[in-house]
C-alpha positions as CSV (number, residue, x, y, z in Angstrom):
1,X,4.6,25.6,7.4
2,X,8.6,25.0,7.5
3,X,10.0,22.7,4.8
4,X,10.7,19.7,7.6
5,X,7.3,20.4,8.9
6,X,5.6,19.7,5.6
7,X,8.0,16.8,4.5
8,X,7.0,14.7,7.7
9,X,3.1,15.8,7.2
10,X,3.7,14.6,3.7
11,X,5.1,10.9,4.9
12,X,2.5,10.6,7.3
13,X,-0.5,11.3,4.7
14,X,0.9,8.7,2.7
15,X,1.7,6.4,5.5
16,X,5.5,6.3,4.8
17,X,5.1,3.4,7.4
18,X,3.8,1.0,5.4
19,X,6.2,1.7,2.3
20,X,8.7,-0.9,3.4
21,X,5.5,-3.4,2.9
22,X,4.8,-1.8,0.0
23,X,8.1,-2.3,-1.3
24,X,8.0,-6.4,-0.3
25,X,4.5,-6.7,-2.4
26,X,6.5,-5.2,-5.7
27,X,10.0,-7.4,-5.2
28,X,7.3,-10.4,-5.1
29,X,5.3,-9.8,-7.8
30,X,8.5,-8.9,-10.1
31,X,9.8,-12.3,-9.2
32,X,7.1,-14.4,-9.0
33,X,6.3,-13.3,-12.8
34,X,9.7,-14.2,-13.6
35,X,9.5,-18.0,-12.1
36,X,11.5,-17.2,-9.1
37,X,14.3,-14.8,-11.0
38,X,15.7,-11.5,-9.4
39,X,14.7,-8.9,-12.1
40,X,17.5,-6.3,-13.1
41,X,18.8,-3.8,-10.7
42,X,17.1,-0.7,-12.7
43,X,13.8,-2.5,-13.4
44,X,13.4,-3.3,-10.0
45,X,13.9,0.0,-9.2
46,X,11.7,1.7,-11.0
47,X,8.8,-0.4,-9.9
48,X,9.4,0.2,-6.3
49,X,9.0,3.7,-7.4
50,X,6.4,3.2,-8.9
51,X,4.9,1.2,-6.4
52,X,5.4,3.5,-3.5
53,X,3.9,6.3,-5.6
54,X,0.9,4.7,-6.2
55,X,0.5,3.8,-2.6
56,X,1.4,7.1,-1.1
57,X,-0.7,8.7,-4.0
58,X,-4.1,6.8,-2.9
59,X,-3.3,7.0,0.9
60,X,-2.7,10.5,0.7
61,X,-5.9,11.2,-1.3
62,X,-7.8,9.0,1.6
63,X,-7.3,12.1,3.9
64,X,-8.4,14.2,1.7
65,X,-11.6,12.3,1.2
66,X,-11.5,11.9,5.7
67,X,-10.8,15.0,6.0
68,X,-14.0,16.1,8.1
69,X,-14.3,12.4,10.0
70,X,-10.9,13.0,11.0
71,X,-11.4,16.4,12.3
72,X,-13.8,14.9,14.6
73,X,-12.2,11.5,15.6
74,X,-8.6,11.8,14.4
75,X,-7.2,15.5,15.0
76,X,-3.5,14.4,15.1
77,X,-3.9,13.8,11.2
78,X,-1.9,16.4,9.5
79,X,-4.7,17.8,7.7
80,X,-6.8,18.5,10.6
81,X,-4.2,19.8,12.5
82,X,-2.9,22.2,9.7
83,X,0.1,20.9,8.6
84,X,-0.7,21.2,5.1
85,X,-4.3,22.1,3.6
86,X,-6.9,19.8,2.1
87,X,-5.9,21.5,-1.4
88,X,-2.3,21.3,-0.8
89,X,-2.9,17.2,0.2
90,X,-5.2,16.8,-2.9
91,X,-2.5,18.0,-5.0
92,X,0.2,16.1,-3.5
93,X,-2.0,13.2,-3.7
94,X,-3.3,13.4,-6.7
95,X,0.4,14.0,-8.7
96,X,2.1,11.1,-6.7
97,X,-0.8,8.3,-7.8
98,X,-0.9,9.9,-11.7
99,X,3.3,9.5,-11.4
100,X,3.0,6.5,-9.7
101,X,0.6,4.8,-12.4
102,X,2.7,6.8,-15.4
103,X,5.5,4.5,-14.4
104,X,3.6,1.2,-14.5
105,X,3.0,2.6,-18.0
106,X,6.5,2.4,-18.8
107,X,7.3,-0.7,-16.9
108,X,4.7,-2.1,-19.7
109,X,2.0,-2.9,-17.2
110,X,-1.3,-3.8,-18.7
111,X,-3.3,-1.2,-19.1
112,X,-6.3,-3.2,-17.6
113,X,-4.3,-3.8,-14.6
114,X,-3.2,0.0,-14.2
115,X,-6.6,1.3,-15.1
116,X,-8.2,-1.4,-12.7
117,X,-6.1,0.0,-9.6
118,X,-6.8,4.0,-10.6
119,X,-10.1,3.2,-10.5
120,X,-9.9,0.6,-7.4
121,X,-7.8,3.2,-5.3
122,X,-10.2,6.2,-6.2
123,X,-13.7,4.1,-5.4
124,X,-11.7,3.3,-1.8
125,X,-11.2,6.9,-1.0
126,X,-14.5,7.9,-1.8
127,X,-16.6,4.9,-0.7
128,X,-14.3,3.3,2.6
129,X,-16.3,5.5,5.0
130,X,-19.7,5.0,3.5
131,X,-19.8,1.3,2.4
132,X,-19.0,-1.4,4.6
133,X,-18.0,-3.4,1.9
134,X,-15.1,-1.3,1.1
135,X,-12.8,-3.6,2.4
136,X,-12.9,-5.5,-0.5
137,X,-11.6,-2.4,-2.8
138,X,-8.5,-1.7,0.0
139,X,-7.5,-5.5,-0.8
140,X,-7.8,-5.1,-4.6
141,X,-5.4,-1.9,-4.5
142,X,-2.5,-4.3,-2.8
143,X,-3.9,-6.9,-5.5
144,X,-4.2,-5.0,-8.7
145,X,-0.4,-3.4,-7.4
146,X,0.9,-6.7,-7.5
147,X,-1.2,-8.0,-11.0
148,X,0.5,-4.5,-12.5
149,X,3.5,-5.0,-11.5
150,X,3.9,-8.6,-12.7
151,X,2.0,-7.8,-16.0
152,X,5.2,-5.7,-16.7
153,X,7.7,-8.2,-15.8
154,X,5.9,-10.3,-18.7
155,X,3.3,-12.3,-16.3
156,X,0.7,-14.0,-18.5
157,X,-1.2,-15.5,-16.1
158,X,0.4,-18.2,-14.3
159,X,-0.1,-19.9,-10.8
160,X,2.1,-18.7,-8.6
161,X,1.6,-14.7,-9.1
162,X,-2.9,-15.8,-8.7
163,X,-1.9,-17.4,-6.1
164,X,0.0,-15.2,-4.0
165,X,-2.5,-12.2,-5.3
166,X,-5.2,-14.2,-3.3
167,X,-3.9,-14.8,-0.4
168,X,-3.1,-10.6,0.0
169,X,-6.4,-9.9,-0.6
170,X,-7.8,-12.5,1.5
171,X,-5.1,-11.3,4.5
172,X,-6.0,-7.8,3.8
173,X,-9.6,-8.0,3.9
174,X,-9.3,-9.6,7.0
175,X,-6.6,-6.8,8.5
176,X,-9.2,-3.9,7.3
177,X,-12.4,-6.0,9.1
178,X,-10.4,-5.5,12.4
179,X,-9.4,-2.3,11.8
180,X,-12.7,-1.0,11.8
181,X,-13.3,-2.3,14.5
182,X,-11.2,0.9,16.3
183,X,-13.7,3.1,15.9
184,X,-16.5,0.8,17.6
185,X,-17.9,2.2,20.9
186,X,-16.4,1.0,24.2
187,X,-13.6,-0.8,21.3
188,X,-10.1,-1.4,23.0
189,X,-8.0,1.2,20.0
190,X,-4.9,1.5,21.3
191,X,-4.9,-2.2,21.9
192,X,-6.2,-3.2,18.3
193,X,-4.2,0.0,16.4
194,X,-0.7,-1.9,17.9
195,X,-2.5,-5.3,16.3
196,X,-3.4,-3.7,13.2
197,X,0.4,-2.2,13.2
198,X,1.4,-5.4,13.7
199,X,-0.2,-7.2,11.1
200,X,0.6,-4.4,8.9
201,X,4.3,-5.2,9.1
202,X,3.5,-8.4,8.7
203,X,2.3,-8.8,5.1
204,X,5.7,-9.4,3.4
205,X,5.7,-13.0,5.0
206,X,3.2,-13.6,2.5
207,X,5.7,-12.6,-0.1
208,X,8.3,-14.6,1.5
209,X,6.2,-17.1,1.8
210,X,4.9,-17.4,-1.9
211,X,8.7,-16.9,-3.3
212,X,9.9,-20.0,-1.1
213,X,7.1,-22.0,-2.7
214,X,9.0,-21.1,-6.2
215,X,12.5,-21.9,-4.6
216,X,13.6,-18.2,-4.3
217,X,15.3,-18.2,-1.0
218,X,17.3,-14.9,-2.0
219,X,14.1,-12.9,-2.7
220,X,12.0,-14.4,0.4
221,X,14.9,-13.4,2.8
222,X,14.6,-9.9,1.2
223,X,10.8,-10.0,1.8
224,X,11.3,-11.2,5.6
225,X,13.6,-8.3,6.5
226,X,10.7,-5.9,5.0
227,X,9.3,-7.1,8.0
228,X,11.4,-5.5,11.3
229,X,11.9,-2.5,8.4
230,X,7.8,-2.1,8.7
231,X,8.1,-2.0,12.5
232,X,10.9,0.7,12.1
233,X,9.2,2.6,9.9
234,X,5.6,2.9,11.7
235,X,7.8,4.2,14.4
236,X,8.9,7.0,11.8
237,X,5.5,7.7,9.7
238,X,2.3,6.4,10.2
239,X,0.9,3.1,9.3
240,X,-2.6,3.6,8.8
């Protein structure tokens, strides 16, 4: 496997195309905790790291877990395909998500919040394909991401951060509902995988959304443009 090969299987198990989301969720969360403040350059930083780590970590893991389903249904998936081996993705998954939650640690995350998504991300992987109620654990890894992030930008528990925290995991669970819906008999996929792109891009109006409500225009515009990134992106890496 060449170097290029294995960099673009990498992006792809950790569906690089939703990072630009993923980013959007963290800049909200950090500002939101801070009553509508930007937080410093190298804090925000380091929790977008942080961030995408954990995401890529737990998506990447997810094929690992899929690996025989996707064999079967999805054969384009870089496991399946060869690209890299189920060890080699297990690896790579697993020392992204331990990075990714090592730097909530030093952001000063609460350790309920960290420990909540490890656990939440983990039961996801395992349990997505085998309980139909699973949907509920892909929203609370967005959610417990966000609660993370804010605990560390010194979030106590105010209004604005529950808020916006419920309405992504309502939006999600709704977004994962149709997108099991793919893999229905006689189901229209390519129509609803374009949707699900779609409304995969979408989730950083939510952000914006929830920072306008606090009078952070700055921020919100920031979240908006996550958006047309998304759509870049999923034309990059895959989305899901």
């Amino acid at each position: 496997m060449s170097g290029r090969g294995g960099g673009r299987a990498a992006l792809d198990l950790a569906r690089a195309g939703n990072f630009p989301s993923v980013a959007s969720n963290v800049l909200a969360a950090l500002v939101l905790a801070r009553g509508g403040a930007w937080p410093a350059p190298g804090e925000a930083a380091l929790a977008l790291l942080a961030g995408t780590l954990a995401y890529a970590g737990g998506a990447t893991l997810n094929d690992v877990a899929d690996a025989a389903f996707d064999a079967r249904h999805r054969p384009e998936r870089p496991i399946p395909r060869g690209a890299l081996s189920r060890g080699g993705a297990a690896l790579l998954g697993g020392t992204e998500l331990a990075l990714g939650l090592a730097l909530l640690a030093v952001l000063g995350a609460a350790w309920l919040w960290v420990a909540g998504l490890a656990a939440v991300i983990l039961a996801y992987d395992w349990l997505h394909k085998r309980w139909a109620g699973s949907v509920v654990l892909m929203a609370g890894c967005r959610m417990l991401l966000g609660l993370a992030v804010a605990s560390g930008a010194g979030w106590t528990g105010g209004w604005a951060v529950a808020a916006w925290v419920a309405a992504l995991g309502v939006y999600i669970v709704g977004l994962s509902l149709l997108a099991r819906r793919e893999y229905l008999p006689g189901a229209p996929a390519a129509r609803l995988g374009r949707l699900v792109g779609q409304l995969l891009a979408g989730i950083p109006f939510l952000d914006a959304a929830a920072l306008v409500v606090v009078n952070a225009p700055g921020p919100a515009l920031a979240c908006a443009l996550a958006v047309p990134l998304g759509r870049l992106a999923q034309r990059l890496a895959a989305a899901d």
